[in-house]
RODO-2510 file (C-alpha; in nm, 4 decimals, decimal comma):
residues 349
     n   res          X          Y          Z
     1     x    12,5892    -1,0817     4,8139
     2     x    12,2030    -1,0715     4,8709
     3     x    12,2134    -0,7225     4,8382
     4     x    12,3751    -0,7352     4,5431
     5     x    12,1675    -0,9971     4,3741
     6     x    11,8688    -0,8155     4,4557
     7     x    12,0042    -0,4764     4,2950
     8     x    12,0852    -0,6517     3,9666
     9     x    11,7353    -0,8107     3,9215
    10     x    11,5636    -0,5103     3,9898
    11     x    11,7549    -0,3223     3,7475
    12     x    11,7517    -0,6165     3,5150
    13     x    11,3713    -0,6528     3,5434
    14     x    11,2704    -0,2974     3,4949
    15     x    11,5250    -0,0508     3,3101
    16     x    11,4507     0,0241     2,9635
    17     x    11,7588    -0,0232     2,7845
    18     x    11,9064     0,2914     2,6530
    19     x    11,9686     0,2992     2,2497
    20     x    11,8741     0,5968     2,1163
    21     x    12,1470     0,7483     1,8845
    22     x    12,2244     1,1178     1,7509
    23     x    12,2885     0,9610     1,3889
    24     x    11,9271     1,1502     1,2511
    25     x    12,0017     1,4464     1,5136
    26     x    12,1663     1,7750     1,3888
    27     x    12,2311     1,9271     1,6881
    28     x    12,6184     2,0194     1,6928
    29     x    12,6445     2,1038     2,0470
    30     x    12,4185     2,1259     2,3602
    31     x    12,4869     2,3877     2,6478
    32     x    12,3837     2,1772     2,9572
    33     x    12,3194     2,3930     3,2342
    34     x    12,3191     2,2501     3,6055
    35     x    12,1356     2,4570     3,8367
    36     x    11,9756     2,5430     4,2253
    37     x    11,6062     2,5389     4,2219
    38     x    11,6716     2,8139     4,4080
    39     x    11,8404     3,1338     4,4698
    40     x    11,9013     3,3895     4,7693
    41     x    11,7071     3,7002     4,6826
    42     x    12,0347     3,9472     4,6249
    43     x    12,2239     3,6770     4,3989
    44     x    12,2663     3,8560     4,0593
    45     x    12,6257     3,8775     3,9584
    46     x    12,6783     3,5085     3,8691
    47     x    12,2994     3,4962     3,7086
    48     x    12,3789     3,7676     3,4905
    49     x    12,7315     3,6006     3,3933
    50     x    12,4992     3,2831     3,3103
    51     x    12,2602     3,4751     3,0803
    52     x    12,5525     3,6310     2,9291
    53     x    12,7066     3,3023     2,8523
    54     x    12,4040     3,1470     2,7156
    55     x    12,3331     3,4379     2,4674
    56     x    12,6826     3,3955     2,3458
    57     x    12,6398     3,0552     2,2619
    58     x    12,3503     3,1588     2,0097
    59     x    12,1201     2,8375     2,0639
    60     x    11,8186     2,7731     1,8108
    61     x    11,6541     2,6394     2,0800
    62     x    11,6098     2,6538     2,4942
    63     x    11,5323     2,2920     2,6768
    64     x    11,3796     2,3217     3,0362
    65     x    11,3098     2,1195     3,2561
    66     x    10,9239     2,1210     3,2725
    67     x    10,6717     1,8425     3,1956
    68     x    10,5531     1,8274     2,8363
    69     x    10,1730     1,9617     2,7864
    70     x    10,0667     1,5810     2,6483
    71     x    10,2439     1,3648     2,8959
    72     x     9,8762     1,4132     3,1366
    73     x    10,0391     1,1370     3,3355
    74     x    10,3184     1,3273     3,4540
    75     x    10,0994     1,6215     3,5109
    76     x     9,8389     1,3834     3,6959
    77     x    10,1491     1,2815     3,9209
    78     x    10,3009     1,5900     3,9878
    79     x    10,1780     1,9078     3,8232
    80     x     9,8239     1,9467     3,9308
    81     x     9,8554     2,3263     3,9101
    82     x     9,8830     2,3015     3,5330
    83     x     9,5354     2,0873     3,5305
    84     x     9,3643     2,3284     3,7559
    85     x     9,5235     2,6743     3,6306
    86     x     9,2522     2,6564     3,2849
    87     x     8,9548     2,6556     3,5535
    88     x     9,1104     2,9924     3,6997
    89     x     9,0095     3,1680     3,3915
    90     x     8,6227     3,3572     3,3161
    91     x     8,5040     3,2224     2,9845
    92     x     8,6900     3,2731     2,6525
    93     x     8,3705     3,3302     2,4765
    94     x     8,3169     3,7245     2,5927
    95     x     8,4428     4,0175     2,3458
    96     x     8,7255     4,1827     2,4262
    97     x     8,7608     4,5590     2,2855
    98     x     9,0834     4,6331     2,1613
    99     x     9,2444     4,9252     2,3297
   100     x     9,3224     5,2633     2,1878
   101     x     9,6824     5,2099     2,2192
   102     x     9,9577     4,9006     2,0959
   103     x    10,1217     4,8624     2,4045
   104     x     9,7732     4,7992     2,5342
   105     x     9,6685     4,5622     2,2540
   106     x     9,9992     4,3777     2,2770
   107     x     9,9397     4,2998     2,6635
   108     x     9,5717     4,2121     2,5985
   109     x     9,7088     3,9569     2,3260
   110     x     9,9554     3,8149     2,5663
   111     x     9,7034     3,7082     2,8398
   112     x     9,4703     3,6027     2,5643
   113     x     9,7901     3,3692     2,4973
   114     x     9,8610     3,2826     2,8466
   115     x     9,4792     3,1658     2,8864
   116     x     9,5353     2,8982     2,5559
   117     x     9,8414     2,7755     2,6965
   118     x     9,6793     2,6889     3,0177
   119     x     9,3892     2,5729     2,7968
   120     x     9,6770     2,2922     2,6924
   121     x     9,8643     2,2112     2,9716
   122     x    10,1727     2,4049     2,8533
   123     x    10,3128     2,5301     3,2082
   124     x    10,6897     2,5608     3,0502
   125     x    10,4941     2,8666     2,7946
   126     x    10,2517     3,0049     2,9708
   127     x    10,5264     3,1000     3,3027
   128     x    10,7376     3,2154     3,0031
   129     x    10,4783     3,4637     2,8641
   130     x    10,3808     3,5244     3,1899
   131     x    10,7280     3,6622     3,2859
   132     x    10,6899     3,8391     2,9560
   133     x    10,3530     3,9956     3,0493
   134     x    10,5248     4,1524     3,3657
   135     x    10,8117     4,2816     3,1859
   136     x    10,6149     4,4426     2,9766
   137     x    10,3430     4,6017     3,2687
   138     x    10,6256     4,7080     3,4696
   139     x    10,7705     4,9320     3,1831
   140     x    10,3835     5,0582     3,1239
   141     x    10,2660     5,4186     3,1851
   142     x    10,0864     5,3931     3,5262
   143     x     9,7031     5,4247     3,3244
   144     x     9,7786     5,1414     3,0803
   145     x     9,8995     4,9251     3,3579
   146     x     9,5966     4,9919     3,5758
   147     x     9,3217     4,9988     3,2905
   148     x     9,5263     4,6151     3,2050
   149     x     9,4323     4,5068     3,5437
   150     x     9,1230     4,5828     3,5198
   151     x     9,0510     4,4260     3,1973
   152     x     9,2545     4,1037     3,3507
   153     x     9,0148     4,0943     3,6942
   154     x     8,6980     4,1288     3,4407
   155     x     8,7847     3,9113     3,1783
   156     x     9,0746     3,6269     3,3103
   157     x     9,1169     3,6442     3,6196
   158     x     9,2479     3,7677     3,9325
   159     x     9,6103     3,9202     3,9561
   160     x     9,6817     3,7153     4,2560
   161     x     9,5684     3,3861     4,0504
   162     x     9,7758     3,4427     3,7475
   163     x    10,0656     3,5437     3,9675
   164     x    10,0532     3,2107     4,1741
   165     x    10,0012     2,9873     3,8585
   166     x    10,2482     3,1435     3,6529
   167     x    10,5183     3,1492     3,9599
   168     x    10,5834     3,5526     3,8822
   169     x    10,8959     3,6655     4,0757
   170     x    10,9962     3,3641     4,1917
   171     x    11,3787     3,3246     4,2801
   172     x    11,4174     3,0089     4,0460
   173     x    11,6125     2,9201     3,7718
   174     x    11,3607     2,9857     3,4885
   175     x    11,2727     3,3658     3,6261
   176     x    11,6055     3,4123     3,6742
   177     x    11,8499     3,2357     3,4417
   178     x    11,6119     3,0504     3,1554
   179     x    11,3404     3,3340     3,0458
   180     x    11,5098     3,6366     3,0342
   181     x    11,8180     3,4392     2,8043
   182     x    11,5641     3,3710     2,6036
   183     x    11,3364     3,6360     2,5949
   184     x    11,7045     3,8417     2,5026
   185     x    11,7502     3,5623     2,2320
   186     x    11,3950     3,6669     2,1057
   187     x    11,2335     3,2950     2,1517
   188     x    10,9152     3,3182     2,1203
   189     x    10,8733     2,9624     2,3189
   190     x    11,0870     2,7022     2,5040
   191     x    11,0829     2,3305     2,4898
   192     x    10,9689     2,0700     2,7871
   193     x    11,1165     1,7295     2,8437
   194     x    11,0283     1,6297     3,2160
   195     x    10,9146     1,3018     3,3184
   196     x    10,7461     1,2315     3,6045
   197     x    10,5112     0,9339     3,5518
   198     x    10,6904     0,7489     3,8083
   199     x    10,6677     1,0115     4,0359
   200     x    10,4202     0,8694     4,3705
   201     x    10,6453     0,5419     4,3399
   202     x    11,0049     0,7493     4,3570
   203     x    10,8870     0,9322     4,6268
   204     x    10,7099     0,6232     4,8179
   205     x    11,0217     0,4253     4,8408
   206     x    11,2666     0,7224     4,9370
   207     x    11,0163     0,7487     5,2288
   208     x    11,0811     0,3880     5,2789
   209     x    11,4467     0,3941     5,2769
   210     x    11,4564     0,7251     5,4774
   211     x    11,6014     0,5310     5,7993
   212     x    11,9040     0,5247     5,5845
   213     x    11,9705     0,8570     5,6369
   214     x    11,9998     0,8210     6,0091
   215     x    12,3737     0,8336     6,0628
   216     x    12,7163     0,9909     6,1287
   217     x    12,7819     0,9728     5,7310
   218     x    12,4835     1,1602     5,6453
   219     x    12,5682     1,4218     5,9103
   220     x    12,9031     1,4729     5,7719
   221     x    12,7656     1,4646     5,4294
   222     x    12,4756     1,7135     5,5468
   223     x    12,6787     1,9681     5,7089
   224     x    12,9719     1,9678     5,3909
   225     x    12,6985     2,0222     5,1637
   226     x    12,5583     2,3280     5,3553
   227     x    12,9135     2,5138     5,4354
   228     x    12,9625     2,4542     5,0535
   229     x    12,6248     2,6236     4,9733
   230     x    12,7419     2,8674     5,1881
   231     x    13,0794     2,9156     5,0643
   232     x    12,9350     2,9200     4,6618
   233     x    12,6642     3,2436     4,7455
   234     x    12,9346     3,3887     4,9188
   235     x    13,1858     3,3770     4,6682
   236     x    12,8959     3,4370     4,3778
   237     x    12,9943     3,0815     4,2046
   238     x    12,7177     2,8851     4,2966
   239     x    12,6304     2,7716     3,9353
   240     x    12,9923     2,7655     3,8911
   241     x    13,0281     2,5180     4,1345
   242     x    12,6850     2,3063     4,0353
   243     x    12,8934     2,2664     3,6903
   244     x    13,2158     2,1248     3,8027
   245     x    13,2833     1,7252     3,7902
   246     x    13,3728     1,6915     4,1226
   247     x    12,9967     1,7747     4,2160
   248     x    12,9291     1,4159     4,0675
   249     x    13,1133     1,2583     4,3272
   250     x    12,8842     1,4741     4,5984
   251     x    12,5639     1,3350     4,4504
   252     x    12,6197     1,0105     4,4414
   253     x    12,6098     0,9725     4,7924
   254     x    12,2188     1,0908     4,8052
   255     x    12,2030     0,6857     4,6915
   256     x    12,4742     0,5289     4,7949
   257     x    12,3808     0,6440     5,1811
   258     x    12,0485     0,4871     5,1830
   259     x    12,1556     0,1481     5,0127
   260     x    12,4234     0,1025     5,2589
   261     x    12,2395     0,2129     5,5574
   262     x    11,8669     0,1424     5,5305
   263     x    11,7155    -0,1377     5,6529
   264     x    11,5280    -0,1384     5,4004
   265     x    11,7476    -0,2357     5,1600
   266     x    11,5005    -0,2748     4,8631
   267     x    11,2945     0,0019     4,8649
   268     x    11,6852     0,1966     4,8498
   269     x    11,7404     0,0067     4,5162
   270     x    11,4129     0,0687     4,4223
   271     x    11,4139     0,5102     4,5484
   272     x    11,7924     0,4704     4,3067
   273     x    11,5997     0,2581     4,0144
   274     x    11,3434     0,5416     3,9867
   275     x    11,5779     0,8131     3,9513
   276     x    11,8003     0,7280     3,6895
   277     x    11,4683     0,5599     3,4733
   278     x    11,3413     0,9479     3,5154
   279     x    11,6851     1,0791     3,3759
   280     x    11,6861     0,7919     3,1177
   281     x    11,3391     0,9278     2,9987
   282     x    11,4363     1,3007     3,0319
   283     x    11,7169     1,2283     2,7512
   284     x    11,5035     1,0496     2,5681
   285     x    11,2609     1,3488     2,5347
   286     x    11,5820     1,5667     2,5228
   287     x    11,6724     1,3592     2,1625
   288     x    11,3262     1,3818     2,0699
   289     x    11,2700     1,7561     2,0820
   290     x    11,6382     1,7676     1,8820
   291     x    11,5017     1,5794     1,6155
   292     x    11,2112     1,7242     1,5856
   293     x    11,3069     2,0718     1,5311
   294     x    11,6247     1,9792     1,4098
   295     x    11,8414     2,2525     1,6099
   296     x    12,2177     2,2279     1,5374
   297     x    12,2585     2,4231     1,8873
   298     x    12,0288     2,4014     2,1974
   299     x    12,0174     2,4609     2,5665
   300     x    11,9275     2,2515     2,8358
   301     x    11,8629     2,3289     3,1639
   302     x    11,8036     2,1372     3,4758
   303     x    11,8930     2,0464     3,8473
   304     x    12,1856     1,9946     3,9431
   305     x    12,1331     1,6519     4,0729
   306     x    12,0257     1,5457     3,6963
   307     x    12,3978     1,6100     3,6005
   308     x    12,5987     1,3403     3,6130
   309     x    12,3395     1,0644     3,4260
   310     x    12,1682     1,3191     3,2167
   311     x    12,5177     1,4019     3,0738
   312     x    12,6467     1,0762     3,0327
   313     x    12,3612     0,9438     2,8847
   314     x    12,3722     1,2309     2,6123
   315     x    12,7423     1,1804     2,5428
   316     x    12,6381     0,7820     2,4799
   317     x    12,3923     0,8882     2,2325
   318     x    12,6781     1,0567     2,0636
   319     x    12,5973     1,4238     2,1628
   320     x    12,8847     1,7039     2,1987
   321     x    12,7986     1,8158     2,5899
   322     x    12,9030     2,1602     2,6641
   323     x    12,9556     2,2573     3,0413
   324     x    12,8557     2,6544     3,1317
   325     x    13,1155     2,8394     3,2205
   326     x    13,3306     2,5517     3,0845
   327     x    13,6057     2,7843     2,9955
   328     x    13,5758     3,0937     3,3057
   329     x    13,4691     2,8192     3,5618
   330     x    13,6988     2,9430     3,8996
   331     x    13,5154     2,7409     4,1522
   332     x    13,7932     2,5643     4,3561
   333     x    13,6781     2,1655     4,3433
   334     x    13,9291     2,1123     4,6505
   335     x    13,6676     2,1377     4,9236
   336     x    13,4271     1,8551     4,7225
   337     x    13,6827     1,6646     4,6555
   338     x    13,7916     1,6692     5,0452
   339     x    13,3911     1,6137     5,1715
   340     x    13,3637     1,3096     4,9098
   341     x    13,6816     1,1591     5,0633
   342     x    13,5527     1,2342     5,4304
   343     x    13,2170     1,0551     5,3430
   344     x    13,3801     0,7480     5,1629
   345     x    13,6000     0,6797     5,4548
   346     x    13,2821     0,6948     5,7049
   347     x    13,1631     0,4406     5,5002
   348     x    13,4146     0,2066     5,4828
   349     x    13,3941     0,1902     5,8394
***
């Protein structure tokens, strides 16, 4: 019962109450995309299904989930690398000749871009014009893209820099999934609605709680969740599988471990608190960017783990939530179903 009491008053004493509504929103329908941070190098066949699906949908707008260029607090907690990546760059104030040839000019024009982005804190734009830029050298006659490296080493900055700060060939879900949907859909930007401001005290209290994790639940749990990783790549229905409802019941048990294990009972209600105020916030700027450029049809992508209250949350505020692959989806939800039943009986005892 103490544990109990002392979940409700924390929740009770700092959750924001959730009341934001769709009624001045437009938006029709959202494509909410759950997705791997990560992907094995050779996985294509299901990324390319995912782009495919996206384009079909025909969104006016693409939602990721980066951290807005004016929320500096966020940054401050978690994205130094967009604070630092401006002082990367040689001055703006040197000339820049224009080159002889368009293809030339138009790759000049888009690191002249990338370098104002960075200039505001927009990491969600200047990765996505970054991706751009390399599309674009790759498919350049070998003396274009070698005279544009030289004009980027003596007037940005190093190749290797730009490379790091823009995360170029990365196996993630925006180099892989998110920018080339939308570069195909001929955005010429996406839209950011992380929140991290929270961010040192989410991660200070998991630590705190971590001796929950310390037991034959969370080894069950642990090893299910790898042979179904496994399983996913091997099958090619990894995203299929990350959009599913039974992968609800698999995430809640990332909380529900540590608050019945821990002895540290409050910092577990505190790691959970923190988590769904970030996807309570994340919605929030979700709403906000659909009323502000008042898209009947938008995308939103994010990890997987932001499902389940991201979704709900969206529904509540009276959005239509569309799953990917919501009509192809052939991921078998037996084996989750089986692990969540496995865990929940470990539990009980």
């Amino acid at each position: 019962m103490t544990n109990l009491l002392t979940r409700i008053f924390l929740f009770s004493l700092v959750l924001p109450t959730f009341s934001m509504q769709a009624q001045d929103i437009p938006c029709k329908e959202l494509l909410f995309i759950r997705t791997a941070h990560h992907y094995p190098e050779d996985y294509k066949e299901e990324l390319e299904q995912a782009q495919a699906e996206i384009i079909k949908f025909e969104p006016d707008i693409f939602i990721t989930e980066y951290i807005a260029p004016d929320d500096m607090q966020s940054l401050k907690a978690f994205e130094s690398n967009a604070l630092i990546f401006p002082n990367r760059f040689k001055s703006d104030k040197q000339e820049i000749p224009e080159a002889d040839d368009p293809q030339s000019n138009s790759l000049i024009q888009k690191l002249k871009q990338i370098r104002k982005l960075a200039q505001q804190h927009d990491q969600a734009n200047y990765e996505y014009l970054g991706y751009l830029f390399y599309k674009e050298l790759k498919l350049a006659p070998p003396k274009v893209k070698e005279a544009i490296l030289e004009i980027m080493r003596e007037n940005f900055l190093p190749e290797d820099s730009l490379q790091k700060y823009i995360r170029s060939g990365r196996s993630n879900e925006y180099q892989l999934i998110a920018f080339p949907a939308a570069d195909a859909l001929g955005f010429d930007k996406v839209y950011a609605m992380d929140d991290q401001s929270d961010s040192e005290a989410f991660h200070q209290n998991w630590g705190a709680c971590a001796d929950g994790y310390e037991n034959q639940a969370t080894a069950v749990f642990s090893a299910g969740i790898d042979s179904l990783e496994a399983l996913s790549v091997e099958k090619q229905q990894m995203l299929q599988c990350l959009n599913t409802e039974a992968i609800d019941q698999i995430d809640e048990f990332v909380y529900e471990i540590p608050l019945k294990y821990s002895k540290n009972h409050k910092a577990a209600v505190i790691y959970e608190h923190y988590w769904e105020k970030r996807n309570q916030k994340m919605v929030e700027n979700t709403l906000e960017i659909l009323r502000e450029t008042k898209a009947e049809k938008a995308v939103l992508i994010v990890g997987a783990s932001h499902g389940r209250h991201m979704e709900a949350l969206l529904k509540e505020a009276g959005i239509k939530v569309t799953k990917l692959f919501h009509d192809s989806n052939q991921c078998s939800e037996e084996p989750m179903h089986k692990l969540a039943k496995e865990v929940q009986n470990l539990m009980k005892e």
